[in-house]
VOVOTOR-653123 format. One record per residue (C-alpha): residue number from 1; residue in three letters; x, y, z. Coordinates in nm, 2 decimals, decimal comma, padded with zeros to 4 digits. Each point is the difference from the previous one (the first is absolute). Last residue first. Example, Ala and Ser with C-alpha at 12.3 -4.5 7.8 and 13.67 -1.06 7.14 Angstrom:
   num   residuo       c1       c2       c3
     2       SER    01,37   -00,11    00,71
     1       ALA   -00,14   -00,34    00,07
//
This chain:
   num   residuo       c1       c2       c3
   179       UNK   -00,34    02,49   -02,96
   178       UNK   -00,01    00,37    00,11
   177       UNK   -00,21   -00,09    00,31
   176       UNK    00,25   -00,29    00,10
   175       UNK    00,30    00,26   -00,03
   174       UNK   -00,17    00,29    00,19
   173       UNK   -00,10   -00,29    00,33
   172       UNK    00,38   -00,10   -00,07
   171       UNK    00,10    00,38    00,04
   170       UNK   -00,24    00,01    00,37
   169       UNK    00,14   -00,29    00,11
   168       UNK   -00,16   -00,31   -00,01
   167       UNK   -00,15   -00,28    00,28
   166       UNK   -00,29    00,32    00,09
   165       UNK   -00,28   -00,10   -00,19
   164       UNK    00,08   -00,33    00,09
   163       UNK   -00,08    00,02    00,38
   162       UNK    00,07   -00,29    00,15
   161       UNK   -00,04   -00,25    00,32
   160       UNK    00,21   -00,24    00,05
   159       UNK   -00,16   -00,29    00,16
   158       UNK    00,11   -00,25    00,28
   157       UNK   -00,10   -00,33    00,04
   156       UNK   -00,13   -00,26    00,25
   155       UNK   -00,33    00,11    00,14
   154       UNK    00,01    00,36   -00,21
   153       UNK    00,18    00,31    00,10
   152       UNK    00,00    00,24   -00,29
   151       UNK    00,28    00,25   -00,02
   150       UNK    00,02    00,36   -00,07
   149       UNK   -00,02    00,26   -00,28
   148       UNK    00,35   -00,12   -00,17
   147       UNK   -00,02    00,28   -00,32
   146       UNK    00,21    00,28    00,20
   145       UNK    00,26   -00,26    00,02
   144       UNK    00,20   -00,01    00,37
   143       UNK    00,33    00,10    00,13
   142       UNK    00,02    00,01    00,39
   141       UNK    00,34   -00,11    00,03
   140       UNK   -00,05   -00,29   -00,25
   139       UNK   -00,39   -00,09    00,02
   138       UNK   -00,27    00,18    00,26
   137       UNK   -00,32   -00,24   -00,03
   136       UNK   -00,27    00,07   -00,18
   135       UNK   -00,30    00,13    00,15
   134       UNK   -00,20   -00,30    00,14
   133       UNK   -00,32   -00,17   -00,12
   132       UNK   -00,21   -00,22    00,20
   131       UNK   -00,24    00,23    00,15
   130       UNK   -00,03    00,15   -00,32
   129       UNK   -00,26   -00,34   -00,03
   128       UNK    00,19   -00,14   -00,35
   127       UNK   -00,29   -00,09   -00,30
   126       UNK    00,14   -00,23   -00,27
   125       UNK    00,04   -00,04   -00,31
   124       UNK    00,20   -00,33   -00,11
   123       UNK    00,38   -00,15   -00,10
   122       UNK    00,07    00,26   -00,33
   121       UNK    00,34   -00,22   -00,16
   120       UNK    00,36    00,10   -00,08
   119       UNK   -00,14    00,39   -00,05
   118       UNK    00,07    00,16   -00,30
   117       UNK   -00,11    00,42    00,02
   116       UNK   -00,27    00,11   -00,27
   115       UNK    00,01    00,38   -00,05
   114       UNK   -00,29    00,22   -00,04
   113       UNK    00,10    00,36   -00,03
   112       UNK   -00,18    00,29    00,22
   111       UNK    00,26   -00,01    00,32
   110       UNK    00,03   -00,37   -00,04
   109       UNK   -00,27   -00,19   -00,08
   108       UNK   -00,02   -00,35    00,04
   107       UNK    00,00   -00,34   -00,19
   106       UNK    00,15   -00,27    00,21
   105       UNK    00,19   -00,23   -00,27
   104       UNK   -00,01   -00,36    00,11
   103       UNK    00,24   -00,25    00,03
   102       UNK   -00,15   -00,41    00,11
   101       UNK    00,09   -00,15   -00,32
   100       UNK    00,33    00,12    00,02
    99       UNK    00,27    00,23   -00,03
    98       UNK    00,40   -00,06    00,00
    97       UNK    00,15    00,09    00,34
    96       UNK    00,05    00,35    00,11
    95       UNK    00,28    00,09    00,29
    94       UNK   -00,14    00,32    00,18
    93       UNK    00,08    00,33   -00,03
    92       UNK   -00,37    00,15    00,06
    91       UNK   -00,02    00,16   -00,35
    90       UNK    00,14   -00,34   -00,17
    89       UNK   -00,24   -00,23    00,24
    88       UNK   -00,30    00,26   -00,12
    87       UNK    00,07   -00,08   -00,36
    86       UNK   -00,17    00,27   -00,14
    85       UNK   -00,27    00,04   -00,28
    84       UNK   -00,05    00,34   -00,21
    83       UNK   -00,37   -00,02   -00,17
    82       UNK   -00,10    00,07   -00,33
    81       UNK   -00,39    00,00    00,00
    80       UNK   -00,22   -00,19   -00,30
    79       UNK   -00,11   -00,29    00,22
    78       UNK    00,30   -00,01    00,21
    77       UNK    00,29    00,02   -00,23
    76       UNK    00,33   -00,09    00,16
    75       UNK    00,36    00,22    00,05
    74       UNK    00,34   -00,08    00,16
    73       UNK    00,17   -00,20    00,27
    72       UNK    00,08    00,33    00,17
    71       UNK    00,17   -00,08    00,32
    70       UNK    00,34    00,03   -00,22
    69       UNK   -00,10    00,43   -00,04
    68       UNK   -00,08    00,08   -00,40
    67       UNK    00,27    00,06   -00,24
    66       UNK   -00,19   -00,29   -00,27
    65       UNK   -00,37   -00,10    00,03
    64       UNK   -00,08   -00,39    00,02
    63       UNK   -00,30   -00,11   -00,06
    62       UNK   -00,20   -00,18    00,29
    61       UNK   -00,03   -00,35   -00,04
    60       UNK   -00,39   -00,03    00,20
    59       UNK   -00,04   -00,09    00,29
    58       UNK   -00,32   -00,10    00,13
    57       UNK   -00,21    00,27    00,10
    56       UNK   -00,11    00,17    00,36
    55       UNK   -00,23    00,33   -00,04
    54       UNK    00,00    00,36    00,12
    53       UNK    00,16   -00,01    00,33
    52       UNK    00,08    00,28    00,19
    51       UNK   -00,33   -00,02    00,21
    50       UNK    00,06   -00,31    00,10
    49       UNK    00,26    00,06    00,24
    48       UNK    00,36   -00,18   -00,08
    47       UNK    00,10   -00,26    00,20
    46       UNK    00,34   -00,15   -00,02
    45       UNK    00,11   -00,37    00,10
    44       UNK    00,37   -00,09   -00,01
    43       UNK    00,12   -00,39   -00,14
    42       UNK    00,36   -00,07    00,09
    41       UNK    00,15   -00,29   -00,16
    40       UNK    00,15    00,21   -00,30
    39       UNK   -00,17    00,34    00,01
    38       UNK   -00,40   -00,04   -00,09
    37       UNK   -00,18    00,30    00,07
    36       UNK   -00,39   -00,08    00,09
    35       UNK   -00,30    00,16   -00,08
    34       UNK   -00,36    00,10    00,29
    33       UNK   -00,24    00,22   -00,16
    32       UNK   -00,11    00,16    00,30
    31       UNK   -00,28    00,16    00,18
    30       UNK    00,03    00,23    00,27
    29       UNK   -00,20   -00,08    00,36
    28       UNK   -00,12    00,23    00,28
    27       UNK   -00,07    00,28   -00,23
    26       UNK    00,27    00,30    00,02
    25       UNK   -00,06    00,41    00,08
    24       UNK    00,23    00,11   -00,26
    23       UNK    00,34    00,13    00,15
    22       UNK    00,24   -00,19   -00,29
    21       UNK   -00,22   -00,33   -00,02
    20       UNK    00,26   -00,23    00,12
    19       UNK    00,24    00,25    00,10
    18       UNK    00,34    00,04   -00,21
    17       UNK    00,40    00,01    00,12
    16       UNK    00,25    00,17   -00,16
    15       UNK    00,34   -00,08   -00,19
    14       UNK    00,01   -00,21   -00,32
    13       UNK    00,20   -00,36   -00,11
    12       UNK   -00,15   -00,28    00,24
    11       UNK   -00,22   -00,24   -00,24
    10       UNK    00,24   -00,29    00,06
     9       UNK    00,07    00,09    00,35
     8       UNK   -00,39   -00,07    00,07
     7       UNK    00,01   -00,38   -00,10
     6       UNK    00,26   -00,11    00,20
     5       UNK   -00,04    00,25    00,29
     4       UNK   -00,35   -00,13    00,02
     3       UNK    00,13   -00,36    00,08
     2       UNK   -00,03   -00,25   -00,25
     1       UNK   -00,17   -00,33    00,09
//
């Protein structure tokens, strides 16, 4: 069973810290769309509230652009829309395998463009009491990703909590919009 600091020091790159629901008055429970990060033996759950999610598909060979970042795998059609998609595992710094059956592309919008992110697999939706969530933990001397929004405690698992509008930097937010 990994440990948090297995999964979370993967994804640890940017300074800051974020609140669950920013200052908004919160429900008791957030809904999820639960994926999983595959690096070598080490499986890491992330959660991503619904609400960011347009639609899960099957993936799909993107094709390839040249002189863009190495987390872009390239560009699909989705039903007349060119979309960016983006490795996730490359943008997180994590060791990528070869894709599967399982992989899915998690179709969100990013700041006004829809983008489709590769997962190694969508596990469930679920609903997490906030009574079970807690801010993420300080990593590296205090360093933290502004996109980790806190973890899940479930019976036997932890989950990372995300925020993808906020995994890219401002430039590679311009760079996906100009794509």
């Amino acid at each position: 069973m990994p440990s948090e600091w297995d999964c979370i020091s993967g994804v640890v790159d940017a300074v800051g810290t974020t609140l669950i629901q920013r200052g908004e008055r919160m429900a008791d429970e957030i809904q999820l769309v639960v994926f999983t990060l595959n690096a070598g033996d080490t499986t890491c759950e992330y959660g991503v509230p619904i609400t960011q999610v347009q639609e899960i598909i099957r993936l799909t060979t993107p094709t390839r652009l040249p002189q863009v970042p190495a987390f872009v795998e390239g560009i699909i059609n989705l039903r007349g829309n060119i979309i960016p998609i983006i490795d996730l595992k490359k943008r997180f710094n994590m060791p990528t395998d070869e894709y599967t059956d399982e992989t899915r592309i998690i179709v969100v919008d990013i700041d006004g463009r829809t983008v489709g992110i590769i997962v190694d697999q969508v596990a469930e939706v679920l609903r997490l009491p906030l009574s079970s969530v807690e801010p993420p933990p300080a990593v590296i001397g205090g360093l933290t990703a502004e996109y980790l929004t806190g973890v899940g405690k479930l019976e036997d698992r932890l989950l990372i909590m995300i925020d993808v509008t906020k995994v890219f930097s401002e430039g590679e937010k311009k760079a996906l919009k100009d794509m």
